[in-house]
N, C-alpha and C positions, 0 to 999 in steps of 0.2 A: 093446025096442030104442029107443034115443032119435031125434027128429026127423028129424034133420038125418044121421043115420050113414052112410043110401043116399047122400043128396050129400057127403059129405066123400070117399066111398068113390069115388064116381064124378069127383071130383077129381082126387082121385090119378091114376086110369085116363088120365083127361085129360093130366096132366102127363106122365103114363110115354109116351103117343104121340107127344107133341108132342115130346119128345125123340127119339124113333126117327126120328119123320117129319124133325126139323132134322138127325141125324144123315147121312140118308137124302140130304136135299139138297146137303148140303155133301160126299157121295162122287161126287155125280153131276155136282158141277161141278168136283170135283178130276180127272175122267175126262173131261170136255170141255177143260177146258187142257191134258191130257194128250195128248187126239189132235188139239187144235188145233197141238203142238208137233212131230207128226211128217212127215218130209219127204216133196215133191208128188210122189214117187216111188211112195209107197206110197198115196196118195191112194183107189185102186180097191181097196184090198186088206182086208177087215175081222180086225180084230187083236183078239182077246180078251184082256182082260189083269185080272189080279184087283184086289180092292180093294187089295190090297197096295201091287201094282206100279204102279199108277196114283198111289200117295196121294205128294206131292213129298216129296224127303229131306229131312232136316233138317240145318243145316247149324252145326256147332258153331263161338264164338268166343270164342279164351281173352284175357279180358279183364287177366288177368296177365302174360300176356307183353308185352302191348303197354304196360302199364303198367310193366313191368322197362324198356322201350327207351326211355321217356320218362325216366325215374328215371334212365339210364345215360346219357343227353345234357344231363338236370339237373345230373348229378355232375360231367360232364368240363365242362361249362361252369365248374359254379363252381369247380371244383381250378384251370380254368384264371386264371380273375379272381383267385383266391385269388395263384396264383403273379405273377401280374401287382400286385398288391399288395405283393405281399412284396419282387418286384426296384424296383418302384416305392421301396419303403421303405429300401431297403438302401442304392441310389443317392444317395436324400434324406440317408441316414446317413452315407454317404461323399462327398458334399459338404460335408454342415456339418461333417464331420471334415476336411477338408482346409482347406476355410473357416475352422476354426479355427486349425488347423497355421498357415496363413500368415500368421494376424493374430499367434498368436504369435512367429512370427520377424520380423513388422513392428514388433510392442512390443520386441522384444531387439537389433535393429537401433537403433528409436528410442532408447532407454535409454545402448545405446553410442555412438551420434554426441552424446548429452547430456552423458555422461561425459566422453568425449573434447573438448567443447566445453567446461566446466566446468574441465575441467583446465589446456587452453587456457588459457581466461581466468586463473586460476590463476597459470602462470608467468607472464603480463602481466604482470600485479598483482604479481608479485613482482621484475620485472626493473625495473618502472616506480617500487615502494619502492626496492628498489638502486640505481637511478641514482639518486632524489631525495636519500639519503644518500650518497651519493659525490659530488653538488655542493654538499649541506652541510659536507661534512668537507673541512678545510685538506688541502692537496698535499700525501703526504708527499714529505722529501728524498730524496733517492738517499743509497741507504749509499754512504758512500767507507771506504773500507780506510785505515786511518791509516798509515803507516809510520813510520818509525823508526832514526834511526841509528843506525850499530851501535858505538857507544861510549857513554862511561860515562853521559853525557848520555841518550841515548838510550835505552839502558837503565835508568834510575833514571823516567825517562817514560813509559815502557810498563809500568814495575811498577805506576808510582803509577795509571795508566788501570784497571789488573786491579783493585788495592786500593778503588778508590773505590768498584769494580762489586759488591765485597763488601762493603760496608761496613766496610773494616780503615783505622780513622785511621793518617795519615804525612806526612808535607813532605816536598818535594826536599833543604830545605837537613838535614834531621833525620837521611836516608838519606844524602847524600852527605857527611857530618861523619862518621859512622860508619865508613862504607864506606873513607875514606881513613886512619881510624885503622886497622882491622882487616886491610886487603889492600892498600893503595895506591893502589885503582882495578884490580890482576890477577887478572882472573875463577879462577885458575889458582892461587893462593893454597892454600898446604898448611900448616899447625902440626905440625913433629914434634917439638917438645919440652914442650910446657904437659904438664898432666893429663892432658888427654884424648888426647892421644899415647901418654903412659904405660899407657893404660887399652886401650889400642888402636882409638880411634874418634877421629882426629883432627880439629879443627878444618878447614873448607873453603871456597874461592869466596871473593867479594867481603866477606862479612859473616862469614866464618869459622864456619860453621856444623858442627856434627856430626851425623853421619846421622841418628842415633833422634828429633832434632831434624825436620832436614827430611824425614823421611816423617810422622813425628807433625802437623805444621805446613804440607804441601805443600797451595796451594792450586789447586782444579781452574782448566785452561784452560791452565793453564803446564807445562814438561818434567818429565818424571821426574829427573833427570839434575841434581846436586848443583853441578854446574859451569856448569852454565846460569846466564848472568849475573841474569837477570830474573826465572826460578825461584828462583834463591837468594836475593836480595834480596828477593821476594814472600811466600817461606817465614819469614822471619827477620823481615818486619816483621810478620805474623801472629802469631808467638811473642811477640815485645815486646810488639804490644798488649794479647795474654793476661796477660803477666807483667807489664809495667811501664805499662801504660797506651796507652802507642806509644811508634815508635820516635825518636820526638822527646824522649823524656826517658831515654834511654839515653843517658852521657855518658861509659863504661869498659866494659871486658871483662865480659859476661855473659852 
């Protein structure tokens, strides 16, 4: 057997008591706070109670529940900040959206009083060139209405007024050398014997004219109407100029 075996052995023994004997002390003081706890009623009375009932209960704590109740007041707090950000942001979003809305009807407002200002000045500037040419430019005359006697005078003057308007040369004395060979001066003048009697389109009016003639020859601004003194005379120095030049070198029937 080696040295030291007896002591190692009686070691152990040692340690094995020493735990029964600590066990030991620590029943005997869980049974003094036991009946130091019971009331001064029973003070006289000696109560036997086993290691059992003496020893204090133990008392369980679920360290997860309490831990769900903090996590469930972390949660509603920050859902609650959460939503308090988001009306925060919504708000911020619908100001600068209106903020903008009104700057843009402030720019389309300004744009329009610009336009409208522009335009303004515009007709100035146009009423103020109008006037500047209207004190440049000579007065006109007032039109007067010429008139006209109504004889042969008068008519051989109102033809020549039309003629000149058209560029048809003629003279007074050209037309009224003519006119007293042909009619006499009688707007009223009829040929029923020449040719053209025979032909059935007689000669007519001051200058003896025939139809296919003076519609051929009619010029605009004067009557339709063959007997019209000023029409017929207008019509028939229009033909002459065609044919002979004018009617100033008409000196016969033709």
């Amino acid at each position: 057997m080696p040295k030291n075996f007896s002591s190692r052995l009686y070691s152990r023994s040692l340690t094995k008591h020493q735990k029964l004997a600590a066990a030991g002390v620590g029943v005997l003081g869980a049974a003094a706070i036991a009946m130091s706890a019971v009331p001064s009623s029973a003070e006289g009375k000696t109560t036997v109670t086993s290691e059992a009932a003496v020893a204090p209960a133990k008392v369980a704590y679920s360290t997860e529940q309490i831990k769900d109740v903090k996590a469930s007041i972390t949660d509603q707090l920050a859902t609650a900040d959460l939503k308090a950000q988001q009306i925060a942001a919504q708000k911020k979003a619908e100001a600068a959206q209106k903020a903008a809305v009104a700057k843009a009807v402030a720019a389309k407002k300004a744009a329009a009083a610009k336009a409208a200002a522009a335009k303004k000045a515009e007709a100035v500037r146009k009423a103020k060139e109008a006037a500047s040419r209207a004190a440049k430019r000579p007065a006109l005359k007032p039109h007067v209405v010429k008139s006209y006697p109504n004889n042969l005078d008068g008519w051989i003057r109102e033809s020549l007024d039309i003629l000149k308007k058209h560029h048809i040369p003629a003279s007074y004395s050209g037309i009224h050398r003519n006119v007293m060979r042909e009619s006499s001066g009688n707007p009223m003048a009829i040929n029923d014997w020449d040719i053209n009697a025979i032909n059935g389109i007689p000669s007519k009016g001051l200058l003896q004219v025939i139809p296919p003639t003076f519609k051929a020859y009619h010029v605009p601004g004067t009557s339709w109407n063959i007997y019209d003194p000023v029409a017929n005379i207008t019509a028939a120095c229009n033909y002459a100029a065609d044919r002979y030049g004018s009617m100033d070198n008409v000196n016969s029937a033709y």
